[in-house]
C-alpha positions as a LaTeX table, in Angstrom:
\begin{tabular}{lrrr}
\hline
Residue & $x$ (\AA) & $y$ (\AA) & $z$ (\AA) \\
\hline
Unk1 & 4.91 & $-23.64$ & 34.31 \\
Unk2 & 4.60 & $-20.15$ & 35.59 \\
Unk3 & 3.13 & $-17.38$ & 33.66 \\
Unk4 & 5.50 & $-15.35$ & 32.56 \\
Unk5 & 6.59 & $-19.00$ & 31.40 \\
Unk6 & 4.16 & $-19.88$ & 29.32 \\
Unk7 & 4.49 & $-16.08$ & 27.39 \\
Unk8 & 8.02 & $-17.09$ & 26.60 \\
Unk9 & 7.08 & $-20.24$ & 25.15 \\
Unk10 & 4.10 & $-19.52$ & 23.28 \\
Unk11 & 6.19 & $-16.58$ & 21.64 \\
Unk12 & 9.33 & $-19.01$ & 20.93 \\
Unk13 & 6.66 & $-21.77$ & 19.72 \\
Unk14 & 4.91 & $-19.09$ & 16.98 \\
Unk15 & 8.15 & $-17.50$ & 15.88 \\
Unk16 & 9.74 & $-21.53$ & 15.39 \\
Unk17 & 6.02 & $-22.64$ & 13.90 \\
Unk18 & 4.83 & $-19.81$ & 11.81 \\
Unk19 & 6.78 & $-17.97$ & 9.22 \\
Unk20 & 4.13 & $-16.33$ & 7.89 \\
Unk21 & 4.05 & $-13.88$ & 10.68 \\
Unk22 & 8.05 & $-13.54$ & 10.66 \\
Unk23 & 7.27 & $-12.68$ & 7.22 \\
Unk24 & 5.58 & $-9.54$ & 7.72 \\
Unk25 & 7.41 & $-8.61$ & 10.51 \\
Unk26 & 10.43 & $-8.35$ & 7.98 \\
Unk27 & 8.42 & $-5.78$ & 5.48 \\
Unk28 & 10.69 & $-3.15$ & 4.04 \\
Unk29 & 10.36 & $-0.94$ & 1.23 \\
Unk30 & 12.74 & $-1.76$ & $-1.53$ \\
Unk31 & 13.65 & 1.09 & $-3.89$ \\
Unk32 & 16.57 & $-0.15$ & $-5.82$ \\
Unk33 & 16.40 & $-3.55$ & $-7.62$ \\
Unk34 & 18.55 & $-5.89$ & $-9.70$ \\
Unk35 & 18.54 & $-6.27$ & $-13.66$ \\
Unk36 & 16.79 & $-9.37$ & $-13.46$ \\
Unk37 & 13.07 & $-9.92$ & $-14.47$ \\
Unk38 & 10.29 & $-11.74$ & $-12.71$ \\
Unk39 & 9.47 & $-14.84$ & $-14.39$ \\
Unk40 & 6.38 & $-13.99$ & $-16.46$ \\
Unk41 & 4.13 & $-17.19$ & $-14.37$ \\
Unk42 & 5.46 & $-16.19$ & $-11.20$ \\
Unk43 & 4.05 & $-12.85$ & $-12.01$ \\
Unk44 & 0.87 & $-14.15$ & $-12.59$ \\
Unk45 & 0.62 & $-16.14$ & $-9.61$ \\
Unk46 & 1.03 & $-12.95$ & $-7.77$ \\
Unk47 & $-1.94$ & $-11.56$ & $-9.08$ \\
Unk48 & $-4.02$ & $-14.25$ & $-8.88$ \\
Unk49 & $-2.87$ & $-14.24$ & $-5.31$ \\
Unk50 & $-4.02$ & $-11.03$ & $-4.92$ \\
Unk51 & $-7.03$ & $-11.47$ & $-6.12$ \\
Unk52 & $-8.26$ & $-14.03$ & $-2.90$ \\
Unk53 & $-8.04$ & $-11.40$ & $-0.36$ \\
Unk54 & $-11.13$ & $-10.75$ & 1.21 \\
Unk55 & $-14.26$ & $-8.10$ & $-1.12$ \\
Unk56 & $-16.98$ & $-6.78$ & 0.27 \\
Unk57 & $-20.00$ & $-8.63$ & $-1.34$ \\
Unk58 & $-17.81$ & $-10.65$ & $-4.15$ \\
Unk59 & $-17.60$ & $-7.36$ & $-5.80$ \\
Unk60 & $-13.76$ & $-7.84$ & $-6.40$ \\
Unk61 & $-13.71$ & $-3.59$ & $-7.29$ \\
Unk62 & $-10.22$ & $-3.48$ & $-8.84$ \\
Unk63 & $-8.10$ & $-3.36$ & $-11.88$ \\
Unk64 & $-4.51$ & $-3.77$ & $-12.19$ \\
Unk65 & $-2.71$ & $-1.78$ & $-15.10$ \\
Unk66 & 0.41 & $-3.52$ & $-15.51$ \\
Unk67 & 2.69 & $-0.77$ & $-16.84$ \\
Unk68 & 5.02 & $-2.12$ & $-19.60$ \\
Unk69 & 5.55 & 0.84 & $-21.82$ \\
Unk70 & 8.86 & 1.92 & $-20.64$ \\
Unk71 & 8.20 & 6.05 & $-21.97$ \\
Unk72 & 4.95 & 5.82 & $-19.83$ \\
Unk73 & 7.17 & 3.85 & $-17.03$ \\
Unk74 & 9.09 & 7.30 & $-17.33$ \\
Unk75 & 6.33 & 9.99 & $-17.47$ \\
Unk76 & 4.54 & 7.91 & $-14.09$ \\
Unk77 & 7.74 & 8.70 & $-12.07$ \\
Unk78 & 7.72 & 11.96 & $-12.81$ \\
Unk79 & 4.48 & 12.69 & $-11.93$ \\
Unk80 & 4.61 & 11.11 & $-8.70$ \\
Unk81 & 7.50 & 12.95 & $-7.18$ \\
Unk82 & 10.29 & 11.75 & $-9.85$ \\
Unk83 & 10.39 & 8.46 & $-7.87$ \\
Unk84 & 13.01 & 6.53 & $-10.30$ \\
Unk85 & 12.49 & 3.31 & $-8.68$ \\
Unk86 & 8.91 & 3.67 & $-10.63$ \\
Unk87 & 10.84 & 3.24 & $-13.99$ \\
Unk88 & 13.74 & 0.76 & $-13.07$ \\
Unk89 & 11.88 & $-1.93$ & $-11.32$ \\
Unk90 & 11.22 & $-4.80$ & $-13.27$ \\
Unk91 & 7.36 & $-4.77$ & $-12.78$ \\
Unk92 & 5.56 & $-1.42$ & $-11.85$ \\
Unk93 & 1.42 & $-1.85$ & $-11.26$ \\
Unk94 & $-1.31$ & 0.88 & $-10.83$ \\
Unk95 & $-3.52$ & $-0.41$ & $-8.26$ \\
Unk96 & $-6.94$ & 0.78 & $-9.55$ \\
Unk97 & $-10.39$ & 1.38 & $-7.59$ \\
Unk98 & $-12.74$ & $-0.19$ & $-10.06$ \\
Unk99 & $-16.49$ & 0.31 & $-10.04$ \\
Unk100 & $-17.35$ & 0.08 & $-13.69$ \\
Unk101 & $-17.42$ & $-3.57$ & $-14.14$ \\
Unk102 & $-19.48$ & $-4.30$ & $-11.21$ \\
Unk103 & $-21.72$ & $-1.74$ & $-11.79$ \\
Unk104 & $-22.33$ & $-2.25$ & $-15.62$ \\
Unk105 & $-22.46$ & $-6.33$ & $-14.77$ \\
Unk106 & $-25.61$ & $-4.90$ & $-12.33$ \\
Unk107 & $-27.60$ & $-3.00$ & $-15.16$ \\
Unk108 & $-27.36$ & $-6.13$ & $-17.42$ \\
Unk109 & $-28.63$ & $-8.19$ & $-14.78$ \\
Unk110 & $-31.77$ & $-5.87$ & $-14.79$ \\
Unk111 & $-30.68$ & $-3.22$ & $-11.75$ \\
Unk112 & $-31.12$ & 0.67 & $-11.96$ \\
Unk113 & $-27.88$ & 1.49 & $-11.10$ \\
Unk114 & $-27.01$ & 4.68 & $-8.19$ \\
Unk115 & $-23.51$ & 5.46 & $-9.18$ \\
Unk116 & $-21.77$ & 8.44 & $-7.23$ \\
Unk117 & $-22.62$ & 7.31 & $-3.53$ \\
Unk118 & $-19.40$ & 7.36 & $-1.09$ \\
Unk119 & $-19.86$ & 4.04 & 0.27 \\
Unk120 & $-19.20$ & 2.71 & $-3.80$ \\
Unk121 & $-16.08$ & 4.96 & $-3.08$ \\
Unk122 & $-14.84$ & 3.52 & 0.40 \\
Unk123 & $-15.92$ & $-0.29$ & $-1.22$ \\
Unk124 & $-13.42$ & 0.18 & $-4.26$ \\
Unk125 & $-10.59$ & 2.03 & $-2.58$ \\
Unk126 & $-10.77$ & $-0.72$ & 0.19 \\
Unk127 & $-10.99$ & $-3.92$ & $-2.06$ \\
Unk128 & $-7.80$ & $-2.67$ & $-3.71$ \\
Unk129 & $-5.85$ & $-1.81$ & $-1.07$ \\
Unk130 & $-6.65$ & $-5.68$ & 0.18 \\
Unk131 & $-5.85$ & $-6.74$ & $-2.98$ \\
Unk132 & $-2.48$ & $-5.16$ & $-3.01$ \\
Unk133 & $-1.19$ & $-6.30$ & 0.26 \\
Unk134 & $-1.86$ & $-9.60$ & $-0.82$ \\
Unk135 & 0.23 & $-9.44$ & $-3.66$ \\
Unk136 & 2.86 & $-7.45$ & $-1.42$ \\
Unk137 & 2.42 & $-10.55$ & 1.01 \\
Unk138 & 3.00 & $-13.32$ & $-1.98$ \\
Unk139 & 5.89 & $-11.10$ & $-3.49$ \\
Unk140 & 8.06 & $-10.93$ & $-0.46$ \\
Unk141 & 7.59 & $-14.50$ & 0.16 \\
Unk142 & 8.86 & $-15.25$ & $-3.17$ \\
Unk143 & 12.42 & $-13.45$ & $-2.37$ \\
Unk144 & 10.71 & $-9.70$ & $-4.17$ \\
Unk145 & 10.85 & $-6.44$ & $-3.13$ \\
Unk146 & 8.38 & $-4.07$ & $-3.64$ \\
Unk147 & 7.80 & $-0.49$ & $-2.80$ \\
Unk148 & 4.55 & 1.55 & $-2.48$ \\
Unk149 & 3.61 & 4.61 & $-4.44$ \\
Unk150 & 1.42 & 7.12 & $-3.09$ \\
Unk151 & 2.55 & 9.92 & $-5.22$ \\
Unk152 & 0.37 & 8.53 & $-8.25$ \\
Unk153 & $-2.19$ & 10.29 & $-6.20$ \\
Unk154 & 0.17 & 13.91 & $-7.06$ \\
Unk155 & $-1.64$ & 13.65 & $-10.59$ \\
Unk156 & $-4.24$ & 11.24 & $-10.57$ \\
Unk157 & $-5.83$ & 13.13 & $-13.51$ \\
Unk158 & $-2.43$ & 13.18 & $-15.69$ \\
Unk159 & $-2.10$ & 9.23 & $-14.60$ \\
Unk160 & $-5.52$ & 8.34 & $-15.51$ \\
Unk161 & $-5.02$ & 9.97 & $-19.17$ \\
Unk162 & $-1.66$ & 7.94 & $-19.50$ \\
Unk163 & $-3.41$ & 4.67 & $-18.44$ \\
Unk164 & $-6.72$ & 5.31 & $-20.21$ \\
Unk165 & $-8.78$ & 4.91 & $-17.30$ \\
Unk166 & $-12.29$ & 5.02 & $-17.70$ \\
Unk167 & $-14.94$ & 6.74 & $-15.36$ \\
Unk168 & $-15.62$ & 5.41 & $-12.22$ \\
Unk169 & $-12.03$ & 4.14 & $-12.12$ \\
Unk170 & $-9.72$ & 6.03 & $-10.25$ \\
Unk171 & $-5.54$ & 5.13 & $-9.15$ \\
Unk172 & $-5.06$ & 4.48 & $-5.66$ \\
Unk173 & $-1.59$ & 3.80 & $-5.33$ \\
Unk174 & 1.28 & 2.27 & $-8.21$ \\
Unk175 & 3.65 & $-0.68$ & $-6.98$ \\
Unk176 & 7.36 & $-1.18$ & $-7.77$ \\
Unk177 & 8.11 & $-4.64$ & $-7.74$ \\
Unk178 & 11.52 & $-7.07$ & $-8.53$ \\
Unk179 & 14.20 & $-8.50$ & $-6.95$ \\
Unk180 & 16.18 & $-6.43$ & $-4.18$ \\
Unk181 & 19.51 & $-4.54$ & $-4.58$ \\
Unk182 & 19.44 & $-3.28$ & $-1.17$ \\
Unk183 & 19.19 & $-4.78$ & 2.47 \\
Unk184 & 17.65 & $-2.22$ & 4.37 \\
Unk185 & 16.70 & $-2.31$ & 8.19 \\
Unk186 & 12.87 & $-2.98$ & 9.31 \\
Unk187 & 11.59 & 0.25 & 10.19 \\
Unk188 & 9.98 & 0.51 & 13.89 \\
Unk189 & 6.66 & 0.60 & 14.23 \\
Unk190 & 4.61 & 2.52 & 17.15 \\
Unk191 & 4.00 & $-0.29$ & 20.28 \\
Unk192 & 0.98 & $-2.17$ & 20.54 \\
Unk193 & 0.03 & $-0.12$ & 23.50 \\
Unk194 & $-0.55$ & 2.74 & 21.27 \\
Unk195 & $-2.26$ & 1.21 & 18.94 \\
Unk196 & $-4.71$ & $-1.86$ & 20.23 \\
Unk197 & $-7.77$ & $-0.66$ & 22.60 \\
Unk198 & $-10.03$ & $-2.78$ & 24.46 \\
Unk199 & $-13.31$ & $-2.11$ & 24.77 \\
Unk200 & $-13.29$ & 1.82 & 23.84 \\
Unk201 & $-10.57$ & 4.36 & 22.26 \\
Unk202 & $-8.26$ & 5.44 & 25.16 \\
Unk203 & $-5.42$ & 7.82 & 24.08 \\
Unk204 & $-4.86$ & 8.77 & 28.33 \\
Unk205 & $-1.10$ & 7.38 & 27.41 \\
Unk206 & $-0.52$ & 8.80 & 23.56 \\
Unk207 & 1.65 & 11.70 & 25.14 \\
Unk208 & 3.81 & 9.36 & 26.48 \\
Unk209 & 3.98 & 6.79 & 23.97 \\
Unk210 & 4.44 & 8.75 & 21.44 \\
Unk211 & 7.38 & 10.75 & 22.89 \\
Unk212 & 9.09 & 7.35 & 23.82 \\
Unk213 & 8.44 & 6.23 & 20.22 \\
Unk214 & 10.21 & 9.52 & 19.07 \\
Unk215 & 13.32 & 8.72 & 20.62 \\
Unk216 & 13.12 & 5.05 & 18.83 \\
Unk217 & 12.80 & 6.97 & 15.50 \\
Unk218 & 15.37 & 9.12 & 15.87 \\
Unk219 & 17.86 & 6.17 & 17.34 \\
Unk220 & 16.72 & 4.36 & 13.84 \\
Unk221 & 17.28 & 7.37 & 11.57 \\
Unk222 & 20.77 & 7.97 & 12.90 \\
Unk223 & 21.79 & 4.29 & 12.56 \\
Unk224 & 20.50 & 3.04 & 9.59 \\
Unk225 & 22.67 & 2.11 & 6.54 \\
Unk226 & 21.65 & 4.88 & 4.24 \\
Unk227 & 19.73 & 8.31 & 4.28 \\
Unk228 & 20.89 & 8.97 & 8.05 \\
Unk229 & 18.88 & 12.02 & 9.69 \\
Unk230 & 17.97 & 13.84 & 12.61 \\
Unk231 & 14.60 & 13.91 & 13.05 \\
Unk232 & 11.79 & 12.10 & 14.81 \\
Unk233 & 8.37 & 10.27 & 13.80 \\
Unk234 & 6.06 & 13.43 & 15.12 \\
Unk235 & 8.71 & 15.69 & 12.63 \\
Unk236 & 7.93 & 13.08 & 9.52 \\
Unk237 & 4.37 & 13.76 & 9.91 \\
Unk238 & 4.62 & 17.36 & 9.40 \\
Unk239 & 4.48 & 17.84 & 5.69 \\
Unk240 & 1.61 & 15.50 & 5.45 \\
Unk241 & $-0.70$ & 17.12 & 7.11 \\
Unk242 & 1.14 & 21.21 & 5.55 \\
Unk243 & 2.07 & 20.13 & 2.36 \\
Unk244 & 1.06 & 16.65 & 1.03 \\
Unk245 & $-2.64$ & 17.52 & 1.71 \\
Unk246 & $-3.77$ & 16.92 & $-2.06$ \\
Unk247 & $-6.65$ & 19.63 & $-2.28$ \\
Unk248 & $-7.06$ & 18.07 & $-5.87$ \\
Unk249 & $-7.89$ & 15.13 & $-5.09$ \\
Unk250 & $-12.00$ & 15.68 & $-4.09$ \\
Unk251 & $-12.64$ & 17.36 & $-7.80$ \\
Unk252 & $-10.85$ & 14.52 & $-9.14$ \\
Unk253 & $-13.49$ & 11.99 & $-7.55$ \\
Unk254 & $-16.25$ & 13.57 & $-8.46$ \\
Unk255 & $-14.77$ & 13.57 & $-12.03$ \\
Unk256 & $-14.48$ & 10.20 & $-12.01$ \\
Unk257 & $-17.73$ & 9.28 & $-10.65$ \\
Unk258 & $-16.97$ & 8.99 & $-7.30$ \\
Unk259 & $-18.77$ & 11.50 & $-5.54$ \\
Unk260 & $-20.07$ & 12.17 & $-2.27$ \\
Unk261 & $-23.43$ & 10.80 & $-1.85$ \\
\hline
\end{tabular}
């Protein structure tokens, strides 16, 4: 068997033996769902899911707050960019970096605590983040959509007040979840080339890639089934780096205990 022989086979053998990776291949963001609720143990099992993705040290720095209360459901949307998804999914989570119970579980044990350092910041905001895309993972496999929420981070203070977060707790992200009303396309994704180094960060070809990529974005904005535009994956970028910078967001950390250290 030549070669370029065996590549064709090994890739027909994975995508016949391993549906996992199909799986997240197929990720889209789901922002309008059905009138039907996720069984109340099914939800659970998502969570507990969740909760064996890989922490640094066992620490296991996060808290879910599973938001029920349909007014708050309401005031959340708002304050992330009026995002109605956020209110008319069947479940909608706050994915929370946690420090407090790990750190209070310390003292009792007999430690003297250093709260504020930025590695206890990188630590939470990274457990949770794992956490989530595990549940993300074990929701789509289960026939559920879900959509990301970064604009909990527009308010984080309002946020925290509605959810009664304590110090050193802080919202990372929210998570619409239930079962899809839409069939959108898979978004492209920039090619491996651009992405996976060996040895040592090259970016000799970025230029190139990235203008080739471009042109893929702008084929899939024009095409897709809803919310057709003209525009590119360098244009997209813009406004996060003009006006989605969230100046607010450093004070906010070291209000919550999560300083710089």
């Amino acid at each position: 068997m030549s070669k370029l022989s065996s590549v064709f086979f090994l890739k027909d053998r994975l995508e016949a033996m391993n549906p996992t990776i199909e799986l997240l291949k197929s990720h889209r963001s789901i922002r309008k769902f059905k009138d039907q609720q996720i069984p109340r143990e099914l939800f659970e099992e998502l969570i507990r899911a969740g909760q064996s993705a890989a922490t640094s040290n066992h620490v296991q720095a996060y808290s879910i707050i599973h938001v029920v209360n349909p007014e708050n459901r309401r005031k959340i949307a708002e304050l992330a960019g009026g995002q109605p998804y956020v209110a008319n999914s069947s479940d909608f989570l706050v994915f929370c970096a946690d420090m407090k119970r790990a750190m209070e579980a310390a003292e009792r044990a007999g430690a003297e605590v250093t709260r504020g350092m930025t590695e206890q910041l990188l630590v939470a905001t990274i457990d949770t983040a794992l956490m989530a895309q595990n549940v993300a993972i074990a929701s789509e496999s289960e026939g559920l959509g879900l959509c990301y929420i970064g604009g909990i981070r527009n308010n984080p203070q309002d946020v925290s007040e509605i959810l009664k977060l304590p110090e050193h707790v802080y919202p990372v992200f929210g998570m619409c979840l239930g079962y899809p009303d839409q069939n959108p396309e898979v978004k492209p994704r920039l090619p491996l080339s651009a992405i996976l180094k060996e040895d040592a960060y090259t970016d000799a070809d970025d230029t190139a890639l990235v203008t080739r990529f471009d042109q893929t974005m702008n084929q899939y904005y024009q095409a897709r089934s809803s919310s057709n535009k003209d525009t590119t994956w360098s244009e997209q970028l813009k406004p996060l780096f003009t006006s989605k910078l969230r100046p607010h967001i450093k004070a906010f950390l070291n209000g919550r205990g999560f300083g710089t250290k």
